[in-house]
C-alpha positions in Angstrom: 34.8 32.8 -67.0 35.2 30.6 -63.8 32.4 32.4 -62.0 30.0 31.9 -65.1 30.8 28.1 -65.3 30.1 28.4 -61.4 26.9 29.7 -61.9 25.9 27.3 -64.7 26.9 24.3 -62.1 24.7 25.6 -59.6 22.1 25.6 -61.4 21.9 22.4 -62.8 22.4 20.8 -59.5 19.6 23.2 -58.3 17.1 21.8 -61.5 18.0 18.5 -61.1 17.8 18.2 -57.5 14.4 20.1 -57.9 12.8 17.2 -60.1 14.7 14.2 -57.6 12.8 16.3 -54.6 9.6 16.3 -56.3 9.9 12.7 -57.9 10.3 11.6 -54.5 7.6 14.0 -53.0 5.0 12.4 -55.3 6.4 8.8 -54.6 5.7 9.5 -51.1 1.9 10.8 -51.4 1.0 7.5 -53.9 2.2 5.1 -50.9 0.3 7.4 -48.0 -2.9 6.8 -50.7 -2.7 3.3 -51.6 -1.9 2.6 -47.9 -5.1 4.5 -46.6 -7.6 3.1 -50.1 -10.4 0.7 -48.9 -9.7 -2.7 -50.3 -12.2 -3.1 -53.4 -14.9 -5.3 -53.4 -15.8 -7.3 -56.7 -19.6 -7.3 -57.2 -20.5 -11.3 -57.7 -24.2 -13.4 -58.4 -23.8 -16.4 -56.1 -26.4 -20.0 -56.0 -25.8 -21.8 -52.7 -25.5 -25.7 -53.6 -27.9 -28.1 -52.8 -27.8 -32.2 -53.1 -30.3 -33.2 -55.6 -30.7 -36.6 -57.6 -28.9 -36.8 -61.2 -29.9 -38.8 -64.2 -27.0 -39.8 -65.8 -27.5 -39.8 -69.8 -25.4 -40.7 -73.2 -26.3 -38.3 -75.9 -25.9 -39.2 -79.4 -27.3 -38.1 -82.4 -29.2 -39.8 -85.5 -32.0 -39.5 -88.5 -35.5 -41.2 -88.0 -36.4 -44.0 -90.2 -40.1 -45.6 -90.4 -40.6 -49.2 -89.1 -40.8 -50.5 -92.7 -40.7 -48.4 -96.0 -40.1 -49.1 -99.3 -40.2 -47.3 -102.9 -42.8 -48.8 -105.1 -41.9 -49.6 -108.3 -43.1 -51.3 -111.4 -41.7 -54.8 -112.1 -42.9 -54.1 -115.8 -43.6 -52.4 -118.6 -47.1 -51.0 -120.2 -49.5 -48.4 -119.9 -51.5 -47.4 -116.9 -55.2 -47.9 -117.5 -56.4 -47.5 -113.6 -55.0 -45.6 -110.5 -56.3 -46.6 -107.4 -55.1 -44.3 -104.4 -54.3 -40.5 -103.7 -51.3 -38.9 -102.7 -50.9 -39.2 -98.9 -53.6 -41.5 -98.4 -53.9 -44.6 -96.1 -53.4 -48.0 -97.7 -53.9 -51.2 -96.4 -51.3 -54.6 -97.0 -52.6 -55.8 -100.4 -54.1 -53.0 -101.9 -54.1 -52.2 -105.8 -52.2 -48.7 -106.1 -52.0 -48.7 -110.0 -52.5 -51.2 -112.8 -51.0 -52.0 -116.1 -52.8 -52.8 -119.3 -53.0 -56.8 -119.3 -55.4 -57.6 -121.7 -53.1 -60.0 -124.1 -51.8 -61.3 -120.5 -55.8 -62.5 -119.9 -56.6 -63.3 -123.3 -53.3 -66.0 -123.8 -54.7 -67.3 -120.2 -58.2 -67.9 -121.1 -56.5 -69.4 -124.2 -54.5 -71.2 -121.9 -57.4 -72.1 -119.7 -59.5 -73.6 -122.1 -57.0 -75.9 -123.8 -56.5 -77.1 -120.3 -59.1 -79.5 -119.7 -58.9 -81.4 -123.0 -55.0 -81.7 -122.0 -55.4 -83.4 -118.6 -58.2 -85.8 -120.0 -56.0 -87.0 -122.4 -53.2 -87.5 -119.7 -55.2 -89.5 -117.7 -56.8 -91.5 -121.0 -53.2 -92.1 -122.0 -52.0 -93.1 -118.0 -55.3 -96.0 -118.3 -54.0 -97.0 -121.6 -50.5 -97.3 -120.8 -51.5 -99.5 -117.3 -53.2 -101.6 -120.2 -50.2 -102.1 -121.9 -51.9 -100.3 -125.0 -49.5 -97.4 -125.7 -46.1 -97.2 -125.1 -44.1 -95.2 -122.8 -43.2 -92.4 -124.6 -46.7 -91.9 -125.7 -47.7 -91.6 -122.2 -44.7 -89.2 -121.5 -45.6 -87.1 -123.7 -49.5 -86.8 -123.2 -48.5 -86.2 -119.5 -45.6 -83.3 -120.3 -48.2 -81.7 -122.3 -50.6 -81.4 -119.4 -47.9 -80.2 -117.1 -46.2 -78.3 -119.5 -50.1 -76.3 -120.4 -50.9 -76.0 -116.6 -47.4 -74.1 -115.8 -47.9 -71.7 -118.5 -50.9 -70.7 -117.0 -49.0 -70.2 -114.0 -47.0 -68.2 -115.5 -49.7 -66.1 -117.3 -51.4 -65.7 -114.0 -48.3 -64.5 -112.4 -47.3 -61.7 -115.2 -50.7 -60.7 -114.9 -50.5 -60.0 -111.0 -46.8 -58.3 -111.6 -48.8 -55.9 -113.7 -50.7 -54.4 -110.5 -48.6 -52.0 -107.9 -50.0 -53.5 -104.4 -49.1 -52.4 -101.2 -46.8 -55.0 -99.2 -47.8 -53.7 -95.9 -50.2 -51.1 -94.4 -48.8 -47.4 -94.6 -49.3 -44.0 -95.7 -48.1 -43.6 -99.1 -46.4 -40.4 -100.7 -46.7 -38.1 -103.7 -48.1 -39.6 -106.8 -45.4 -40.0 -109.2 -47.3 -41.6 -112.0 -50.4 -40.4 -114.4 -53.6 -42.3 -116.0 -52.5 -43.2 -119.8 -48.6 -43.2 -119.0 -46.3 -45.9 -120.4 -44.2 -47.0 -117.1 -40.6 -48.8 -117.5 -39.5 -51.4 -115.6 -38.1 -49.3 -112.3 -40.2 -46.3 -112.6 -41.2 -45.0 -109.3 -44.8 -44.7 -108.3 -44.8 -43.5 -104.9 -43.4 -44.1 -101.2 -44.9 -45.9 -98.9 -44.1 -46.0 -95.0 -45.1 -47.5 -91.9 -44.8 -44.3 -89.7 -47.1 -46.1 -86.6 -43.7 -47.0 -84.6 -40.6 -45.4 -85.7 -36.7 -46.0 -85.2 -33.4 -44.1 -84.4 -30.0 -45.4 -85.5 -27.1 -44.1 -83.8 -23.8 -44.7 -82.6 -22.2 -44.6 -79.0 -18.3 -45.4 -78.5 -17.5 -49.3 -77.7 -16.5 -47.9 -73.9 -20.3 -47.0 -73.3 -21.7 -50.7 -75.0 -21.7 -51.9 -70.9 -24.3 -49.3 -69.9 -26.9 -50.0 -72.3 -29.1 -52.7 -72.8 -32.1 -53.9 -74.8 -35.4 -52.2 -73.4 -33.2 -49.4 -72.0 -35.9 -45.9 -72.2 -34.6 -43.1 -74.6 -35.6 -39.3 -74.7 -35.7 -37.9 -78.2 -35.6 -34.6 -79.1 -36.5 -33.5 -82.9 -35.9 -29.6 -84.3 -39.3 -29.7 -86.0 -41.3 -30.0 -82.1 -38.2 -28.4 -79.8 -40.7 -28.1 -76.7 -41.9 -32.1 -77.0 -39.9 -34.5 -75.2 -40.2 -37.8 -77.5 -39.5 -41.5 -75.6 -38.7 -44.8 -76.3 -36.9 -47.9 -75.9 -33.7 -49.6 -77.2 -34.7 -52.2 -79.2 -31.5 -53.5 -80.7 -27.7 -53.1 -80.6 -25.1 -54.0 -83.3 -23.1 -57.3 -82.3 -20.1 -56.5 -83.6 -17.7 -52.8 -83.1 -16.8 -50.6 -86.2 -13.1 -51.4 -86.1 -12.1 -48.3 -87.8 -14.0 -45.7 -85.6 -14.4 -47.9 -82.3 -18.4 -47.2 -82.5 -21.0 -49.4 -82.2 -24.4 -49.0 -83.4 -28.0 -48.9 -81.7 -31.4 -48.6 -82.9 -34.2 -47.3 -80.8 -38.1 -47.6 -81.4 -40.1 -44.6 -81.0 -44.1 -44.5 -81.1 -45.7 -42.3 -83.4 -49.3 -42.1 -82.0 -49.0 -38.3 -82.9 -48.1 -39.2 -86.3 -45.5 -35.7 -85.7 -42.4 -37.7 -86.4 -41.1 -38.1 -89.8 -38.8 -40.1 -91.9 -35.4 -38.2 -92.4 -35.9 -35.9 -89.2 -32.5 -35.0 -87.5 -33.1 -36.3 -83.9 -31.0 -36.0 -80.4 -31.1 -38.9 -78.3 -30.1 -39.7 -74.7 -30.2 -43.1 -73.1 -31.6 -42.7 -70.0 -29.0 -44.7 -67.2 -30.0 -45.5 -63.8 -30.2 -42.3 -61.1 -27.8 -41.5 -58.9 -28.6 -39.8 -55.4 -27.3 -37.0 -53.3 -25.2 -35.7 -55.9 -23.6 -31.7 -56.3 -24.7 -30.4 -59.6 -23.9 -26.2 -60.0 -24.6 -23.7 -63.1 -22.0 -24.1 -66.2 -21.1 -20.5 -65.4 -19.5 -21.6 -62.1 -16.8 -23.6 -63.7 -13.9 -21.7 -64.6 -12.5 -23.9 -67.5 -8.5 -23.7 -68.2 -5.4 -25.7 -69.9 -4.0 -26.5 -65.9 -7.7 -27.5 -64.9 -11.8 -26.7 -64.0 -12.0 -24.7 -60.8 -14.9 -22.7 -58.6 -14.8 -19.9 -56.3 -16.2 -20.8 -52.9 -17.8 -17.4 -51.6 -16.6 -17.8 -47.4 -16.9 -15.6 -44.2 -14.0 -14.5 -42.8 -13.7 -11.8 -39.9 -17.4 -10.7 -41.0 -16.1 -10.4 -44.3 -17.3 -12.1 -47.6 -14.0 -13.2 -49.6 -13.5 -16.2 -51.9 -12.0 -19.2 -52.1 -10.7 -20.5 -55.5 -11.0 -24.7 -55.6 -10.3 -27.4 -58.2 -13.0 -29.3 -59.5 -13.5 -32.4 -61.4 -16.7 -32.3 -63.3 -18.7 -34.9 -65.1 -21.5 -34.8 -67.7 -22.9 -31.7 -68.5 -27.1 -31.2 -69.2 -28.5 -28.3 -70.1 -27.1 -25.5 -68.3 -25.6 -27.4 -65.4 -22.7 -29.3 -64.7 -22.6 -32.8 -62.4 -19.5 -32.0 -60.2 -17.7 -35.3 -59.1 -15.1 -33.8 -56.5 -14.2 -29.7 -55.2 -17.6 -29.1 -53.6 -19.8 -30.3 -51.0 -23.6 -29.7 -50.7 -24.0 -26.0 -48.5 -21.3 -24.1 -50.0 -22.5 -21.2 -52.0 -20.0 -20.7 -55.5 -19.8 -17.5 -57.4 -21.8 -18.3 -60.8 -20.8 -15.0 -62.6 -17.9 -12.1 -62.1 -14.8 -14.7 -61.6 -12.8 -12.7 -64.8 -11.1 -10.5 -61.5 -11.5 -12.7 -58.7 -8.4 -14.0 -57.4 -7.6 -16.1 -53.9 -9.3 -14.3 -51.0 -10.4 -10.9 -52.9 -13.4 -9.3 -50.8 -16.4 -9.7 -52.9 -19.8 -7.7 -52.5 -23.3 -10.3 -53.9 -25.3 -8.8 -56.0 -28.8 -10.1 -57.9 -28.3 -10.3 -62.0 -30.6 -12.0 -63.9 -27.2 -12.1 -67.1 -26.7 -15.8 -66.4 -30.5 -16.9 -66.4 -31.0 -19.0 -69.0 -34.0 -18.1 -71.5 -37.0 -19.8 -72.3 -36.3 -20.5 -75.5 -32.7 -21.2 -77.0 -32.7 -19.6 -80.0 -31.9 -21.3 -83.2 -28.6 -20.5 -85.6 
């Protein structure tokens, strides 16, 4: 029994001390490898930085509106015996769109008209009489009140008779035709839109922070979703005087030419205000910038011992245009930063450069 249990001792310690031996055995072999592994290198696209010129802008975003436009409406009721223009046609100030029927209007006024003359002969007969001392006061009054009273009516019948006619109040292009030959119009009924679309203007609003930087006669660059390869400009023509005091914003409005006649009433538009140019400045790709809650950092690609490693800096960055970034502090012009292949860089890794075309930007940004 005691040499059994003997046994059974020795060769537990014998298993165990097998699997400690060959633990350590394998520890030893994963040290001797790591220790004699070449140190990786991460494969990186690179863009050396160069001093360049940047054009500061404020972006802000707004709806086109014509230089004048207006709904025309009739101001009365009746049916439409003539039609005088076609749907999107030019107009010119003054013109006769459509016309109500006014022929009682015309008849009470050449009623009117005729009973004129024998009204202001008796006015003045009655005004010599009365310097005579032949007719009394009142007499006169009312000879004269009549006359007046005649002669404003046909004012007024001339003047029902011109809110009959739709006219245009100012040269444009009108619209669709809303209205047909024969149909009885209410008072309100739409007959078509007409617009001034030779200059047209961009509201929008920029934060009260940003009202120092623009002025009136400041140029604008306007970008539309209908033409995204036309570049639009114009100027600041006015700017709100007083601040929204619930948001803080303030609002602009910017006139745009339409020689083109391309811009349209309605049209979501992308403005920036262009501010004056500042020189010598460091501008790199947006996929440089490594953005995270403790800060914006770069990798600096350097030479050391014949060796390309990088160096991770801080960076304070500025406005943002198209696919680069204005950098205000962490890199000087010369130094050449890692644009793509940061996720496992860390301080002083060995990196290898490599060409990719991943982070070139396409021709065309396509549309969601």
């Amino acid at each position: 029994m005691k040499k059994w249990t003997f046994f059974m001792l020795l060769l537990a310690v014998l298993l165990f001390g097998s699997v400690i031996g060959f633990n350590l055995f394998k520890q030893q072999k994963i040290a001797e490898y790591m220790t004699n592994m070449p140190e990786p290198e991460f494969p990186v696209t690179v863009e050396k930085v160069a001093s360049s010129d940047w054009v500061p802008t404020i972006d802000a975003i707004g709806f086109i509106e014509p230089l004048q436009g207006v709904t025309l409406t009739s101001q009365e009721s009746g049916m439409i015996n003539k039609i005088e223009f076609e749907s999107g046609a030019e107009v010119k100030v003054g013109q006769v769109l459509a016309q109500l029927d006014s022929k009682v209007e015309k008849a009470n006024l050449k009623s009117a008209q005729a009973r004129l003359p024998a009204a202001r002969a008796k006015s003045q007969r009655y005004a010599n009489l009365y310097k005579k001392n032949s007719i009394s006061q009142e007499s006169y009054d009312d000879a004269k009140a009549s006359y007046l009273s005649l002669a404003a009516d046909i004012e007024s019948l001339k003047a029902s008779i011109e809110r009959r006619s739709v006219k245009a109040p100012f040269t444009g292009v009108v619209g669709l035709r809303n209205v047909y030959l024969g149909q009885f119009m209410q008072v309100g009924d739409e007959v078509t839109r007409l617009e001034d679309t030779s200059v047209m203007r961009l509201r929008f609003t920029v934060p009260q922070t940003d009202i120092r930087l623009i002025h009136r006669d400041q140029m604008i660059n306007i970008l539309v979703d209908s033409y995204p390869n036309t570049k639009f400009t114009g100027k600041v023509s006015a700017i709100e005087p007083a601040v929204n005091a619930q948001s803080g914003l303030i609002e602009v409005q910017a006139e745009i030419p339409n020689n083109d006649n391309k811009l349209r009433s309605g049209m979501f538009a992308r403005a920036s205000i262009v501010l004056p140019t500042i020189h010598d400045q460091v501008a790199v790709p947006q996929t440089a910038i490594s953005y995270t809650l403790y800060g914006n950092s770069v990798y600096i690609l350097i030479d050391k011992d014949g060796e390309k490693r990088v160096e991770q800096r801080v960076v304070k960055t500025g406005e943002r245009q198209a696919d680069r970034v204005h950098l205000l502090e962490g890199v000087k012009a010369g130094e050449t930063v890692v644009t793509s292949g940061q996720v496992r860089l860390s301080n002083h890794v060995k990196v290898k450069v490599v060409e990719s075309d991943a982070t070139t930007p396409p021709a065309e940004t396509p549309m969601l």
